[in-house]
C-alpha positions in Angstrom: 122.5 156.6 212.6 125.6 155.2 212.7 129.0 157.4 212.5 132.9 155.9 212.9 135.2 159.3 213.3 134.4 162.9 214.7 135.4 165.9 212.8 136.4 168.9 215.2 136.1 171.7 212.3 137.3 175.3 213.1 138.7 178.2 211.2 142.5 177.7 211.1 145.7 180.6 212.3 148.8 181.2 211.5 151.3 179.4 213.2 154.4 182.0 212.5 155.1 185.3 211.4 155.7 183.7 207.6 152.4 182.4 208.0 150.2 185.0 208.6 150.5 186.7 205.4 149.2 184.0 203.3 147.0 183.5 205.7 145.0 186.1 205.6 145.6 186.0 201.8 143.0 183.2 201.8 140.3 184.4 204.4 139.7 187.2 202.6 140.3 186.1 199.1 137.7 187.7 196.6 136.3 189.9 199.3 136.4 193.9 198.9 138.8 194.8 202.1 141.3 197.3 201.6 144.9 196.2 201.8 146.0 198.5 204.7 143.0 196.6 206.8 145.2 193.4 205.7 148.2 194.8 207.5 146.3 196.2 209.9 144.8 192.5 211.0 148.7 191.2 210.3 150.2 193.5 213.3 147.7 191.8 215.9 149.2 188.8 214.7 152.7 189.9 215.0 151.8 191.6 218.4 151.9 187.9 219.9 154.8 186.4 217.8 152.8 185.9 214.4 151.3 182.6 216.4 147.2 182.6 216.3 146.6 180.5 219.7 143.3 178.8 218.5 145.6 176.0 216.8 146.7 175.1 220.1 143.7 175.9 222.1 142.0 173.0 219.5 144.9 170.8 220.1 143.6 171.0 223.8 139.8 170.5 222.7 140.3 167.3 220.9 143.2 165.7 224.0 139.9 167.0 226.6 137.1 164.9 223.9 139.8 161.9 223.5 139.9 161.3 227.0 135.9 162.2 227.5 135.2 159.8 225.1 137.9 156.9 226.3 136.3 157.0 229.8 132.7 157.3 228.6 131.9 156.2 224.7 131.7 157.0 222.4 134.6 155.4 221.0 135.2 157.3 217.9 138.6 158.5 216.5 138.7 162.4 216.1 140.1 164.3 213.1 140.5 167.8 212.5 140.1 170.1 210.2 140.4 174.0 209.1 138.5 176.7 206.7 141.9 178.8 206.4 144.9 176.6 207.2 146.6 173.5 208.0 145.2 171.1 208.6 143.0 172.2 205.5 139.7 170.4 205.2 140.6 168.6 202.2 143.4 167.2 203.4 141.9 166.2 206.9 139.1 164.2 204.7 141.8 162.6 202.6 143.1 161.2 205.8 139.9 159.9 207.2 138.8 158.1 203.3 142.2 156.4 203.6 141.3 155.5 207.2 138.0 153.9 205.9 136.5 156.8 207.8 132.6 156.5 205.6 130.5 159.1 207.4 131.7 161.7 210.5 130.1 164.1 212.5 130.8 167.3 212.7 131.6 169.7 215.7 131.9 173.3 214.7 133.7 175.5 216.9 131.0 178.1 216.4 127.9 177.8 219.0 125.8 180.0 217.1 123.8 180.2 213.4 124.7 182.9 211.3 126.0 182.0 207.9 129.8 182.8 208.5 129.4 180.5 211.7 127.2 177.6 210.6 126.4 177.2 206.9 129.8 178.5 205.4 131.9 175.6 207.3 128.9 173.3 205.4 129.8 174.7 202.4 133.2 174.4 202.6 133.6 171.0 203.8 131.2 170.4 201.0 133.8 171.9 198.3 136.3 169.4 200.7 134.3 166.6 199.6 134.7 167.5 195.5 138.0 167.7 196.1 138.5 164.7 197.5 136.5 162.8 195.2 135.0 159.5 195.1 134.8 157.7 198.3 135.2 161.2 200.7 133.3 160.7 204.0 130.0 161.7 204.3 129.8 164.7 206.8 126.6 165.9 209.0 127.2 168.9 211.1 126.6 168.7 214.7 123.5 171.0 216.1 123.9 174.7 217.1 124.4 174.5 220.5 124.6 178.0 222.0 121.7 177.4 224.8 122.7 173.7 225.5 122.7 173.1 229.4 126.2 172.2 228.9 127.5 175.4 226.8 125.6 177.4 229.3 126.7 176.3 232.6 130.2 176.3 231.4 129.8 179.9 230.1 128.1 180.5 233.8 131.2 178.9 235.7 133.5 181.0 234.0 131.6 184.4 235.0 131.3 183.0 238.2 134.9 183.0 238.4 135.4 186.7 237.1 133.0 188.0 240.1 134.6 186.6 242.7 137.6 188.7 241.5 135.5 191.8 242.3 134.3 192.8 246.1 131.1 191.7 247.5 129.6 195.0 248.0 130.6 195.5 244.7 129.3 192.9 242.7 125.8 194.0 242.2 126.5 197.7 240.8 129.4 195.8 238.3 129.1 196.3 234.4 128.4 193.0 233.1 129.5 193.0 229.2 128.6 190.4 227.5 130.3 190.2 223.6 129.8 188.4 220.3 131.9 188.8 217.0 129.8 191.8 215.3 128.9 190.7 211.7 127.5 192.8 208.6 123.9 193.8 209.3 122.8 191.7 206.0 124.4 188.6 207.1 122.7 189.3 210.5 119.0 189.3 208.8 119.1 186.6 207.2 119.3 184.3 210.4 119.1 183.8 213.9 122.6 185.5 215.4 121.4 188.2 217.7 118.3 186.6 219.2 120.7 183.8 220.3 123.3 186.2 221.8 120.5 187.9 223.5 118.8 184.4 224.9 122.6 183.3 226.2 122.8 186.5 228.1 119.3 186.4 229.4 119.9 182.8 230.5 122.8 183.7 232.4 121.8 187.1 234.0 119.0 185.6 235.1 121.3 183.0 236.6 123.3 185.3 238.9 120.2 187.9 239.1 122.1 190.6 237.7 120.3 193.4 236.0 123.0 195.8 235.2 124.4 194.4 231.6 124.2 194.6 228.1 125.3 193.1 224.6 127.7 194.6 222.5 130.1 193.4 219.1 133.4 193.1 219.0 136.1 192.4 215.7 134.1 193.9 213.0 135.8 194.2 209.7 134.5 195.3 205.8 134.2 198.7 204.5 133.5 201.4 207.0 130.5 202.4 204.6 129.1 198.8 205.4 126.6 198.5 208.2 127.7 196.0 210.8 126.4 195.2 214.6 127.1 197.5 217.3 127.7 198.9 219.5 131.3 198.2 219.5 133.2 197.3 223.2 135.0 200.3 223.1 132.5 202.4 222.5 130.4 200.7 225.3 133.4 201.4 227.8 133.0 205.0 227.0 129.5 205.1 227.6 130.0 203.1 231.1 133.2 205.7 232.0 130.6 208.6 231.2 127.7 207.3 233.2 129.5 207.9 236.6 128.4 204.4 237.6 130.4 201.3 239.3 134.1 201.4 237.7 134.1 197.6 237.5 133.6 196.4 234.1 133.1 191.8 233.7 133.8 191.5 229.9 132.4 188.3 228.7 133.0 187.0 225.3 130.3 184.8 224.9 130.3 184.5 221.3 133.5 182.9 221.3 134.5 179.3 222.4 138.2 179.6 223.1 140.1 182.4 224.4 142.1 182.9 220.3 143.5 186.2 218.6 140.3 188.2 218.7 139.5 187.7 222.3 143.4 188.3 223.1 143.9 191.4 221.2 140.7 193.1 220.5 139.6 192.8 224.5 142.7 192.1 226.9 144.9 194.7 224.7 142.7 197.0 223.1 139.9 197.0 225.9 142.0 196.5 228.9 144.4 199.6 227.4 141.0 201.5 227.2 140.1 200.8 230.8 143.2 201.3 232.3 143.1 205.0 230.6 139.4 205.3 231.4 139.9 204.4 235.1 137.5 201.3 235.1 138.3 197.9 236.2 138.5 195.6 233.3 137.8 191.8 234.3 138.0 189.4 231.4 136.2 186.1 231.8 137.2 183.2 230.1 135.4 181.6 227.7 134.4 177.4 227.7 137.7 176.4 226.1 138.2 172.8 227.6 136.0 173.8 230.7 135.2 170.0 231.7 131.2 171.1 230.8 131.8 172.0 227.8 133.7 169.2 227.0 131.3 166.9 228.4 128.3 168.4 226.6 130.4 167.7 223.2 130.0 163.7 224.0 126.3 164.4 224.8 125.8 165.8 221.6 127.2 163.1 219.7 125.7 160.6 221.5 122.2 162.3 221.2 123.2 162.4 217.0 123.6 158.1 217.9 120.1 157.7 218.6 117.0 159.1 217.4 115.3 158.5 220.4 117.5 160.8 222.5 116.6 164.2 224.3 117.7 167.1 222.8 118.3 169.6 225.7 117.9 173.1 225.4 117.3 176.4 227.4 115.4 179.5 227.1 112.3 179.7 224.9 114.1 179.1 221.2 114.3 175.2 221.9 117.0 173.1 220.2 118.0 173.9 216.8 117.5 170.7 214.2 120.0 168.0 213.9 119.9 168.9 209.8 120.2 172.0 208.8 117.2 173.4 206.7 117.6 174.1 202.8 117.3 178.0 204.2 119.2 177.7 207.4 121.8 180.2 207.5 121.5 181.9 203.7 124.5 184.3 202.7 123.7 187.4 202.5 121.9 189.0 199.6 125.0 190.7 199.1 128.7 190.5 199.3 129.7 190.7 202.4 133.7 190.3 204.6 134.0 187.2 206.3 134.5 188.2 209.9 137.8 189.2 210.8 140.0 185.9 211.7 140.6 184.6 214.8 
């Protein structure tokens, strides 16, 4: 099929402290979360300047896919767009109908399928396009890609990286964490989220042959009443400080593309303060962000969208996820449920 722009969508941040306010006014607009939570999520903004760095960290994804796509094709123009702030997704589509810009594909900065992560960004690039109007590009979302060769050597490098940080006698007895963005138990059954974590971290444990880890969530939000994933990090850390194992801990945020607000406060403040009062040895590794794999499997999935006849890589046993979503791929949950916290 035949596409003339790329749409990197993501989920927006503040950009100052008079920002992040009306931010969060409109991720959690119509959604039952008490008001101190609010200003609670506000201080980890303010803890770094009232600056979300996943604005930025974009800005670096798209100059890493220009100059991917310059030296190998592609050649498509890239756009951007946001859920929750500027540039909005309306506006970004405004821009590409005045461009000429007819139909675009879509690269969410969300590897895996859950509805918050996959089928919400559909849906609100759909409302985009009614605000726009006649002539708005047509949009087709780029596959999950959570156990693409390229997402998963990336996600491999950069744990690579974080053990050679730790002693080799060492190494074998460490903690390996691996975390995702914990999500409300409902939204959780009504797709595929946790056997994806759980095939990511068997694909890369089985990499470096490492049989001491685990999965555990991270940024939950909602009513405490309301059931969510666990266990949470820091409970984890507790539970690794009271087995009287190896005090080296490898945190890896594997649910996450980019190393934004949650990754920053909720692991290498909250966590790493945790560790440091627990005794353990907190290594953080970094997630894809413009790791040149990661950037180069973001030109192989648009070229494999280009023709029909392409392979679709994919490891494990869950095989590639379909270039068009499924009427029931990712259904909300059957009921209300937070958004997860922003990043």
């Amino acid at each position: 099929m035949k596409y003339d722009a790329i749409l990197i969508a993501s989920f927006g941040g503040p950009e100052s402290p008079e920002d992040v306010m009306p931010f969060l006014e409109i991720v959690l607009r119509g959604k039952h979360i008490p008001h101190e939570r609010m200003l609670e999520v506000a201080e980890h903004y303010y803890h770094f300047g009232g600056k979300s760095p996943i604005n930025d960290q974009n800005r670096q994804l798209i100059a890493a896919l220009q100059a991917e796509l310059a030296q190998h094709g592609p050649a498509l123009p890239i756009y951007w767009g946001n859920r929750n702030w500027d540039p909005f997704f309306a506006d970004t589509l405004r821009q590409m109908k005045a461009d000429g810009v007819q139909r675009a594909l879509a690269f969410v900065t969300s590897a895996f399928s859950s509805y918050s992560g996959c089928r919400q960004y559909r849906e609100d690039i759909a409302l985009a396009q009614q605000q726009v109007g006649e002539g708005a590009p047509v949009i087709d979302k780029i596959r999950a890609y959570y156990n693409h060769p390229g997402f998963v050597e990336a996600l491999i490098s950069q744990i690579e990286a974080a053990f050679a940080t730790i002693p080799q006698p060492q190494r074998a007895a460490t903690h390996l964490i691996f975390t995702g963005h914990s999500i409300p138990n409902s939204m959780a059954q009504t797709c595929d989220y946790e056997k994806q974590l759980h095939e990511v971290c068997t694909l890369v444990t089985e990499h470096f042959n490492h049989a001491n880890w685990r999965l555990v969530y991270q940024s939950r939000s909602g009513s405490p009443s309301q059931p969510w994933l666990g266990p949470d990090i820091l409970d984890a850390l507790h539970e690794v400080k009271q087995s009287g194992g190896s005090a080296d801990v490898i945190i890896a945020p594997i649910g996450f593309v980019s190393d934004h607000m949650e990754v920053l406060f909720d692991l290498d403040t909250q966590a790493k303060e945790l560790c440091a009062e627990l005794g353990l040895n907190m290594v953080r590794s970094k997630t894809v962000g413009t790791h040149p794999r990661f950037i180069t499997m973001i030109r192989e999935l648009i070229s494999e969208r280009l023709d029909d006849n392409a392979p679709r890589p994919a490891l494990g046993v869950l095989g590639p996820r379909a270039n068009v979503c499924p009427a029931d791929c990712c259904p909300p949950p059957a009921r209300p449920a937070a958004r997860p916290t922003p990043a």
